[in-house]
Backbone as a chain_set.jsonl record, in Angstrom:
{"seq": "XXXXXXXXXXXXXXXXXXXXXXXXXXXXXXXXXXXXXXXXXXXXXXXXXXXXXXXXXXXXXXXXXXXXXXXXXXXXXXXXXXXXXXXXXXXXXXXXXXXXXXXXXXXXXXXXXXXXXXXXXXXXXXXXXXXXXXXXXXXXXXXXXXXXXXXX", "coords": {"N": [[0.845, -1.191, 0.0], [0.764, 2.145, -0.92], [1.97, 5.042, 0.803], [0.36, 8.153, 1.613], [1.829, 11.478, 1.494], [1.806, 14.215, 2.985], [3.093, 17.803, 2.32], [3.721, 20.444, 3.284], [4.787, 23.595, 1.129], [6.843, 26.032, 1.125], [9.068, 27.402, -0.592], [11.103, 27.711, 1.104], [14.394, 26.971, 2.671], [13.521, 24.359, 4.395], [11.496, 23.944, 3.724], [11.751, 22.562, 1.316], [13.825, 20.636, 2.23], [11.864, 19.223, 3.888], [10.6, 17.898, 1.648], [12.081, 16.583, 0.367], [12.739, 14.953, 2.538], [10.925, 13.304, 2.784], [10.032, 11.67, 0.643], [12.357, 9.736, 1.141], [11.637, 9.061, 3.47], [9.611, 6.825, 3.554], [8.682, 4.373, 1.194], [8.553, 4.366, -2.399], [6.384, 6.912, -1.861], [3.225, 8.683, -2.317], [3.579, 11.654, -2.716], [2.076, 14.655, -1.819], [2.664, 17.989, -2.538], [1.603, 20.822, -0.894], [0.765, 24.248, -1.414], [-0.533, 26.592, 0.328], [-2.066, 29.984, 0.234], [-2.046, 32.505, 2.174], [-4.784, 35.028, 2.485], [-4.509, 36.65, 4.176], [-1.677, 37.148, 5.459], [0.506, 38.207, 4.101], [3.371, 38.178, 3.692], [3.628, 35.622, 4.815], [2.964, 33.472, 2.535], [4.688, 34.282, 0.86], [7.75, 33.852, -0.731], [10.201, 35.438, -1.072], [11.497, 38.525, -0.321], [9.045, 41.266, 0.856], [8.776, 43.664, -0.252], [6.416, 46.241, 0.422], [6.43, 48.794, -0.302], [6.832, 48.623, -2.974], [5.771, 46.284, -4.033], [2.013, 45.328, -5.285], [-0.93, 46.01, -4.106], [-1.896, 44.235, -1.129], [-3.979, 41.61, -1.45], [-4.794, 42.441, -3.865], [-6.004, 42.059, -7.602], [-3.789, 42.146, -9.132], [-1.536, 41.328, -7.564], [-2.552, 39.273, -6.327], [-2.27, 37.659, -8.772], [0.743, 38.234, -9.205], [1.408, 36.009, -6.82], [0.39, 33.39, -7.61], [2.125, 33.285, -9.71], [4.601, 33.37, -8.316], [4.091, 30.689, -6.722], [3.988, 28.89, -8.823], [6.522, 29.254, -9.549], [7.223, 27.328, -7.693], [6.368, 25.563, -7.337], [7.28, 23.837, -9.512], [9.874, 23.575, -8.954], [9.85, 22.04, -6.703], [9.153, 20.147, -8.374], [11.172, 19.298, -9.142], [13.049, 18.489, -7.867], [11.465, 16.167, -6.69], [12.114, 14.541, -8.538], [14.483, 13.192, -8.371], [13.653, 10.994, -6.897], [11.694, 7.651, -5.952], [8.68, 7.16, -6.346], [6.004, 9.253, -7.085], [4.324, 12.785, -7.167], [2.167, 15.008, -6.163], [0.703, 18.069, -6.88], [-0.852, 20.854, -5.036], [-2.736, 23.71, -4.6], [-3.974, 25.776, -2.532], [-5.868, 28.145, -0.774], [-6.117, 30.006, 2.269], [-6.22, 30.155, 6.362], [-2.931, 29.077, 7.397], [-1.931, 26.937, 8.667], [-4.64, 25.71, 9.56], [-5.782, 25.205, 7.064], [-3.806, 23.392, 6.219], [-4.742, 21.408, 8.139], [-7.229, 20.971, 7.671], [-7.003, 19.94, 4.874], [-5.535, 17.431, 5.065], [-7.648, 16.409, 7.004], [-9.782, 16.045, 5.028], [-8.902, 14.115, 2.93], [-7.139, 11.69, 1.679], [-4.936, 11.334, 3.476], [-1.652, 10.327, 5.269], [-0.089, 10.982, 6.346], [1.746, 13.797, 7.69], [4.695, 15.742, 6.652], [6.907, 18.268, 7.427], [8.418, 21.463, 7.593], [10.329, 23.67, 9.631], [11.404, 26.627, 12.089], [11.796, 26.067, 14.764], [11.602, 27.894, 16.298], [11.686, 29.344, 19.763], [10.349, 30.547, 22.938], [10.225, 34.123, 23.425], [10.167, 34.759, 20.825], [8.774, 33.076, 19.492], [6.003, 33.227, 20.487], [5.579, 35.614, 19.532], [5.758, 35.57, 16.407], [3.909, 33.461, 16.257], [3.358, 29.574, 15.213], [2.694, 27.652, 12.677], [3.668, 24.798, 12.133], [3.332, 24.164, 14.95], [0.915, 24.637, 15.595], [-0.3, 23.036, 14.032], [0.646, 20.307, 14.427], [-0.811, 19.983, 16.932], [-2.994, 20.127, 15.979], [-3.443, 18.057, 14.537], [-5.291, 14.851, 12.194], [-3.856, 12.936, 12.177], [-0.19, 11.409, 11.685], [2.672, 13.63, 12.277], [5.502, 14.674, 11.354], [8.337, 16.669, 11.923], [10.186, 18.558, 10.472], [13.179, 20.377, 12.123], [15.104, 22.954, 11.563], [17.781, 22.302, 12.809], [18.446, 19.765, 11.22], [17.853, 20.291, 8.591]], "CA": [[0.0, 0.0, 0.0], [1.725, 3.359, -0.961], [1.56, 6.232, 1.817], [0.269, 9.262, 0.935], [2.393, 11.927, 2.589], [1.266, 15.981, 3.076], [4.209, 17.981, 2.82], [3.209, 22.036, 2.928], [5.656, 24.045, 0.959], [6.889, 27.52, 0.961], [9.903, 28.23, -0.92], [12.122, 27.712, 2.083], [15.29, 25.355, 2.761], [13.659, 23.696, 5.309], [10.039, 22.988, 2.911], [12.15, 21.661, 0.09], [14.3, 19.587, 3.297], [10.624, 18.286, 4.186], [9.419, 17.328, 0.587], [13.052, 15.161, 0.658], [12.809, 13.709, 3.671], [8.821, 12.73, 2.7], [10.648, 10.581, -0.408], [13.718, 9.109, 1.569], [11.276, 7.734, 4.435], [8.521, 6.502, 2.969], [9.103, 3.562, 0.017], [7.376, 4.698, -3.268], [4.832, 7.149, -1.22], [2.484, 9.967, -3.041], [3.975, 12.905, -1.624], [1.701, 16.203, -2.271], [2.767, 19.281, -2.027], [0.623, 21.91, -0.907], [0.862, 25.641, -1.041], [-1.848, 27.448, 0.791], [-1.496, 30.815, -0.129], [-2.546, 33.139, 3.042], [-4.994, 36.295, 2.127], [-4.463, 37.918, 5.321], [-0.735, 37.594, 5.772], [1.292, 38.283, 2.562], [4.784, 37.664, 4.219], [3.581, 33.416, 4.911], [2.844, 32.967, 1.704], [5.582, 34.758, -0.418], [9.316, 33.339, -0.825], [10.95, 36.796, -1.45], [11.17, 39.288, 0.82], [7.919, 41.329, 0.223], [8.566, 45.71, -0.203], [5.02, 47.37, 0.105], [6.266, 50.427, -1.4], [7.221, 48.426, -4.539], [4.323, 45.698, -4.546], [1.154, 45.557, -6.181], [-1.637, 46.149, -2.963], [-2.229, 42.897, -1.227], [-5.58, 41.163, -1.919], [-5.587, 42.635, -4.887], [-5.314, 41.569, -8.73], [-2.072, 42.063, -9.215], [-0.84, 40.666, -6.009], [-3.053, 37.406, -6.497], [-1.486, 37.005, -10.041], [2.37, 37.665, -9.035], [1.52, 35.355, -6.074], [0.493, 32.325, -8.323], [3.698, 32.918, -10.373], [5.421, 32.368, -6.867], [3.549, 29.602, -6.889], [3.972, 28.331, -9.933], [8.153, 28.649, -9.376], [7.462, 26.763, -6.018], [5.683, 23.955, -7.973], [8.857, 23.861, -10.534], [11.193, 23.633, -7.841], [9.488, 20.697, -5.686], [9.146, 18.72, -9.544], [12.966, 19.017, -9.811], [13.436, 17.521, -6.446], [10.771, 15.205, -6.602], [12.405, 13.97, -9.709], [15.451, 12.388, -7.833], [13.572, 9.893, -5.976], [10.916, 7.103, -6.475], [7.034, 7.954, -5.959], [4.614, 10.126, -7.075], [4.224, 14.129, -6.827], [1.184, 15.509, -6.774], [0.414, 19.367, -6.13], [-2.328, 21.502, -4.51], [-2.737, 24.975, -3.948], [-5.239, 26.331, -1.705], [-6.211, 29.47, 0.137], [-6.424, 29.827, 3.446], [-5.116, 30.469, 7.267], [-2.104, 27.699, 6.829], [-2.129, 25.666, 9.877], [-6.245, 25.394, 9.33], [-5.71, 24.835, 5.882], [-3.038, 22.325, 6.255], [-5.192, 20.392, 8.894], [-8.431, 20.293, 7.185], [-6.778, 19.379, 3.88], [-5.41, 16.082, 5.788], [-8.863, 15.242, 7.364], [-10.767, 15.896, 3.985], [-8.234, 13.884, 1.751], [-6.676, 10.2, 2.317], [-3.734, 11.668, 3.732], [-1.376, 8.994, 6.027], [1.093, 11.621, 7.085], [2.234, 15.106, 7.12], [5.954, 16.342, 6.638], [6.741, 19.945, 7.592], [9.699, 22.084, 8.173], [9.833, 24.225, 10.906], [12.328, 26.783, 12.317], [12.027, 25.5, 15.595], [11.552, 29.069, 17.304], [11.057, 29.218, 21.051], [10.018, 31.697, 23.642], [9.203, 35.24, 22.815], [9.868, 34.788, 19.106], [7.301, 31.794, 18.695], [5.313, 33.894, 20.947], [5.007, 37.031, 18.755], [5.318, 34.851, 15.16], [3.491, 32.058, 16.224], [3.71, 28.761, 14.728], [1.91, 27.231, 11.782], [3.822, 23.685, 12.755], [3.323, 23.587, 16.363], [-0.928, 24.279, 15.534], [-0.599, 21.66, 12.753], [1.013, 19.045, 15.207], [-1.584, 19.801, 17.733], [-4.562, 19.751, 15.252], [-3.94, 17.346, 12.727], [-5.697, 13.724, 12.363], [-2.36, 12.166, 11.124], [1.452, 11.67, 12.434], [3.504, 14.708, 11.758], [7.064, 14.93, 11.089], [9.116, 17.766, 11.852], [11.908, 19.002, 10.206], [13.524, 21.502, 12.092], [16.399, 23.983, 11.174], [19.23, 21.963, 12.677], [17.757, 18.914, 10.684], [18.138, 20.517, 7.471]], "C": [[0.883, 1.244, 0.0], [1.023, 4.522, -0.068], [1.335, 7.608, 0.723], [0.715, 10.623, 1.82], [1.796, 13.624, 2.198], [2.584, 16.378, 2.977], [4.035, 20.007, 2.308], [4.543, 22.506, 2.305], [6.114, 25.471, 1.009], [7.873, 28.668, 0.387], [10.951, 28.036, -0.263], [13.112, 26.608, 2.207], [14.424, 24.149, 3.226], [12.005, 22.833, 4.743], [10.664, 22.206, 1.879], [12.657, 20.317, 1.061], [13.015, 18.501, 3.379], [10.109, 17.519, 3.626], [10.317, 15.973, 0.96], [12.996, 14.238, 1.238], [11.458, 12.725, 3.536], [9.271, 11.245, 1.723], [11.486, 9.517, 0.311], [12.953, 8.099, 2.858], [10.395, 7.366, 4.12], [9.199, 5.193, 1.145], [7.424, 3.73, -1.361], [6.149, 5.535, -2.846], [4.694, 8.208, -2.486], [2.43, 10.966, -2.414], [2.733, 14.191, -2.852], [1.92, 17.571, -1.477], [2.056, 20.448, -2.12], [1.373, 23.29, -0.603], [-0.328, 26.679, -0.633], [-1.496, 28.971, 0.898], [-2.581, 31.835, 1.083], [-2.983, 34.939, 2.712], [-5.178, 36.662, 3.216], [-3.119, 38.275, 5.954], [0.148, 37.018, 4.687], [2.795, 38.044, 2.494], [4.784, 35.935, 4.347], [3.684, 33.473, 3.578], [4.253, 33.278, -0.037], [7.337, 34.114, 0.397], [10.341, 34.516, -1.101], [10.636, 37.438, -0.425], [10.039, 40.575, 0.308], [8.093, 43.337, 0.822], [7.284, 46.226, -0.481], [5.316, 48.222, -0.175], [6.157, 49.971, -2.941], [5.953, 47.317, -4.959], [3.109, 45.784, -5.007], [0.3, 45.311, -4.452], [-1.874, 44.573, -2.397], [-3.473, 42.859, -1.036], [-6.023, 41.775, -3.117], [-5.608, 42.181, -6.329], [-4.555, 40.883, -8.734], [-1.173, 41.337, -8.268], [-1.51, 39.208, -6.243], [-2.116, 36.958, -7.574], [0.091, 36.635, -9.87], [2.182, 36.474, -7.562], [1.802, 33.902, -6.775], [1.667, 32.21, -9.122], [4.623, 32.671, -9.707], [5.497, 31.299, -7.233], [4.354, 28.632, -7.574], [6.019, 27.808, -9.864], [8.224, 27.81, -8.51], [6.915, 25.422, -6.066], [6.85, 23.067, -9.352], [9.574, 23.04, -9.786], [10.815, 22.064, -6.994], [9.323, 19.668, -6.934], [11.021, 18.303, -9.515], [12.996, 18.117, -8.396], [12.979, 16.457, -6.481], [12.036, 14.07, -7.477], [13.716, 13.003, -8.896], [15.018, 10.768, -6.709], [11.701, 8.718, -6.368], [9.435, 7.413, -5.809], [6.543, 8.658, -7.234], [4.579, 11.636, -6.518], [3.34, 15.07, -7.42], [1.281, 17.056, -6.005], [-0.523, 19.803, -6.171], [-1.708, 22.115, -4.079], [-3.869, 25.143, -3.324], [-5.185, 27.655, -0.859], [-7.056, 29.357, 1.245], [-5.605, 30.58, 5.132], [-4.159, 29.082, 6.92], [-2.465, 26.647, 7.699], [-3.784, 24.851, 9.577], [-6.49, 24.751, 7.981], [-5.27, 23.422, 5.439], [-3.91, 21.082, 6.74], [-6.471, 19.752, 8.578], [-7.66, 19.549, 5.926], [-5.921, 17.531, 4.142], [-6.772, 15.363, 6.502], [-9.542, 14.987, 6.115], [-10.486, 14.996, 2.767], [-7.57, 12.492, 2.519], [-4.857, 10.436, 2.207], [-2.772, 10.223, 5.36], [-0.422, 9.806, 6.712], [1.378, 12.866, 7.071], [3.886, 15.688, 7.433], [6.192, 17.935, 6.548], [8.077, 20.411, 8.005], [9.216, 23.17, 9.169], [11.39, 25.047, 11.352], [12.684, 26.462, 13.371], [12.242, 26.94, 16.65], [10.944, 28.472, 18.52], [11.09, 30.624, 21.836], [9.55, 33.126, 23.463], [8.966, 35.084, 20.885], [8.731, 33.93, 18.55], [6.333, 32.317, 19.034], [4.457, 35.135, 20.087], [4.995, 36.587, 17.014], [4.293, 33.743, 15.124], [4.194, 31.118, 15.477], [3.12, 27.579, 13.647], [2.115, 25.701, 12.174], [3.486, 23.504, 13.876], [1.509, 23.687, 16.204], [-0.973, 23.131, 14.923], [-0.425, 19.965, 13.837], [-0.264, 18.97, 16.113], [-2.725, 19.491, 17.227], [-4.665, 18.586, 14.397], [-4.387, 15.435, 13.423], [-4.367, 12.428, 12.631], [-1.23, 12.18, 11.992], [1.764, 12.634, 11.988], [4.611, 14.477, 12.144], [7.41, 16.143, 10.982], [9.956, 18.109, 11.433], [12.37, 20.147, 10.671], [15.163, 22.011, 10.894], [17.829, 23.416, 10.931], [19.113, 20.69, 12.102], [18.227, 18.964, 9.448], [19.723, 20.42, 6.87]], "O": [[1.713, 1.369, 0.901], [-0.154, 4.867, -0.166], [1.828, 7.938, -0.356], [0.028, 10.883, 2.807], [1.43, 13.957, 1.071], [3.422, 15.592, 3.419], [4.233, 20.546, 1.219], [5.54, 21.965, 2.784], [5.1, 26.142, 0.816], [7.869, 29.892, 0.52], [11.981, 28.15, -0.927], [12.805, 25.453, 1.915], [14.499, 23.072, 2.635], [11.521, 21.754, 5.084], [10.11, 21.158, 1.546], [12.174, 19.198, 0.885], [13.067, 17.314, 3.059], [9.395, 16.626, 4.083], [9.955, 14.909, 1.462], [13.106, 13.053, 0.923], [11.177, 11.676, 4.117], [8.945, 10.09, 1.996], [11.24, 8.349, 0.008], [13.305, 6.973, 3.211], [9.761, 7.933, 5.009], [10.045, 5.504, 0.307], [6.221, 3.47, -1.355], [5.029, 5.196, -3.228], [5.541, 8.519, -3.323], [1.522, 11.299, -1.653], [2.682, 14.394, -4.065], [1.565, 18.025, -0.389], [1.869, 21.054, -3.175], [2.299, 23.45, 0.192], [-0.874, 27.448, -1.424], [-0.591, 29.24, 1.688], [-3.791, 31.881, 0.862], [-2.179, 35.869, 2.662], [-6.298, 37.153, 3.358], [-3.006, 39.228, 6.725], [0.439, 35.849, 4.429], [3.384, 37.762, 1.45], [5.711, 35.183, 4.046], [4.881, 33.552, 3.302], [4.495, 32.814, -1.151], [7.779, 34.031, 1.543], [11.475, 34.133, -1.391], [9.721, 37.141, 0.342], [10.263, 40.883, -0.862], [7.697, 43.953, 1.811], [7.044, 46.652, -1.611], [4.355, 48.925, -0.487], [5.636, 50.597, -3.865], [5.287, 47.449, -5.986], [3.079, 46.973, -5.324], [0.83, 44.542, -3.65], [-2.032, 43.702, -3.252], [-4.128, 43.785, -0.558], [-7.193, 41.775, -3.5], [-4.608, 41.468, -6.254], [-4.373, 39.684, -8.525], [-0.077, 40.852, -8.552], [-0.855, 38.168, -6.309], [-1.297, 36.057, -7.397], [0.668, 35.576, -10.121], [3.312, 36.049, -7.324], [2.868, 33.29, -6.7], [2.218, 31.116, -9.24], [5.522, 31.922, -10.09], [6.417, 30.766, -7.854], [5.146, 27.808, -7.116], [6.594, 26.731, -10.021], [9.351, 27.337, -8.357], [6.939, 24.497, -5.254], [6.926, 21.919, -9.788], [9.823, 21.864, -10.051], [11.642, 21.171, -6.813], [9.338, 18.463, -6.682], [11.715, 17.327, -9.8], [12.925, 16.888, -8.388], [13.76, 15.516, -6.34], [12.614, 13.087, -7.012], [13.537, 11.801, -9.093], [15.697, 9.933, -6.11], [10.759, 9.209, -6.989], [9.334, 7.935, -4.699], [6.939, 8.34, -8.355], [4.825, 11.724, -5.315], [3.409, 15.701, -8.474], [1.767, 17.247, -4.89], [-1.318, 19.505, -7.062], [-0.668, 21.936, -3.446], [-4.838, 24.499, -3.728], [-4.12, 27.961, -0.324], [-8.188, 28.884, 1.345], [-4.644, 31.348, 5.085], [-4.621, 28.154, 6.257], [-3.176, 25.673, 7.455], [-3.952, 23.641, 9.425], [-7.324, 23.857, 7.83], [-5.842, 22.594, 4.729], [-3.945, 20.013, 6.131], [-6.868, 18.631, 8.895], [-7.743, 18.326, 6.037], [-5.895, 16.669, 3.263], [-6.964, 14.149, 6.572], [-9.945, 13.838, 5.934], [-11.255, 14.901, 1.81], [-7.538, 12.338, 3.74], [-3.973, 10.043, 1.446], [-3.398, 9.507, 6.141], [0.097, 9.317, 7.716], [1.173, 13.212, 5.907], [4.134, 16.048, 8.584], [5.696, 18.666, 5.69], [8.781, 19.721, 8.743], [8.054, 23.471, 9.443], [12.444, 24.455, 11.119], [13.909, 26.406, 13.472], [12.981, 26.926, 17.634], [10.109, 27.569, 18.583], [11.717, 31.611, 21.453], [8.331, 33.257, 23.345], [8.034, 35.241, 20.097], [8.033, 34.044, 17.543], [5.406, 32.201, 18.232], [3.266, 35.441, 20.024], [4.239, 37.251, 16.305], [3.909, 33.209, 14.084], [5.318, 31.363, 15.041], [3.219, 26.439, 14.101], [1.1, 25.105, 12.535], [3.208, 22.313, 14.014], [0.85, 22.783, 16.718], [-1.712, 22.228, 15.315], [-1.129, 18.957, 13.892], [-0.843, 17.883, 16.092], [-3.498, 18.715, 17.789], [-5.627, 18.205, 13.73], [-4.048, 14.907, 14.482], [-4.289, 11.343, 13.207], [-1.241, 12.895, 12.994], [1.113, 12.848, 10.965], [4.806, 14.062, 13.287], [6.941, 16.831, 10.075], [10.919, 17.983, 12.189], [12.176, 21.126, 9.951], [15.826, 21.541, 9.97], [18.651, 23.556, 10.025], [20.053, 20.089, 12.624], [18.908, 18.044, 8.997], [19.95, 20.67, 5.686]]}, "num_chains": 1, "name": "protein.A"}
């Protein structure tokens, strides 16, 4: 029976680290990578560092469109990787808060696992960023795998 593994992505060392590690433990699984693209905080969802003087307004058009071309590089980028190892790589985008996003899209879908990177912040900093992994671990149906920082 081939696992079907979650593995959120975002552009970052430590989401590409996650897709990897999703391939390397798992034999032949159906890794999908999701990008839930957050319309209320425009910094989660973008891989660049994000200048509001120079951007296009967020929530609007223009800002949806260069988002999906994010996207779209961030769905590139996880085929090339994929490509080194045996499985299956399916992708899904969705819109949403992430953690909520992440956790329904594992109850609503015949998900067996979820792989996640994580910087592994503690104390005031996790405090005042929160933590999209540490909700996901607490909410989700499924095992979760962490990848932190010193991991990667």
């Amino acid at each position: 029976m081939t696992d079907t593994i979650l593995v959120p992505i975002d552009g970052s060392p430590l989401s590409t680290r996650a897709l990897e590690y999703a391939f390397e433990a798992h034999d032949e699984p159906t890794v999908v990578a999701i990008h839930v693209l957050d319309p209320f905080d425009p910094g989660y969802s973008s891989v660049t560092d994000v200048d509001v003087r120079n951007e296009p307004r967020h929530g609007s058009e223009e800002w949806y469109e260069r988002a999906r071309e994010e996207e779209a590089r961030l769905f590139e980028q996880a085929r090339e990787t994929a490509a080194g190892y045996d499985g299956e790589l399916v992708t899904e985008r969705v819109d949403g808060e992430p953690a909520r996003t992440i956790v329904e899209y594992a109850e609503e879908h015949d998900v067996d696992h979820i792989v996640m990177g994580s910087h592994g912040r503690t104390g005031e900093t996790r405090l005042l960023l929160g933590s999209v992994a540490e909700l996901v671990v607490m909410r989700s149906p499924v095992t979760v795998t962490i990848v932190r920082a010193d991991d990667a």
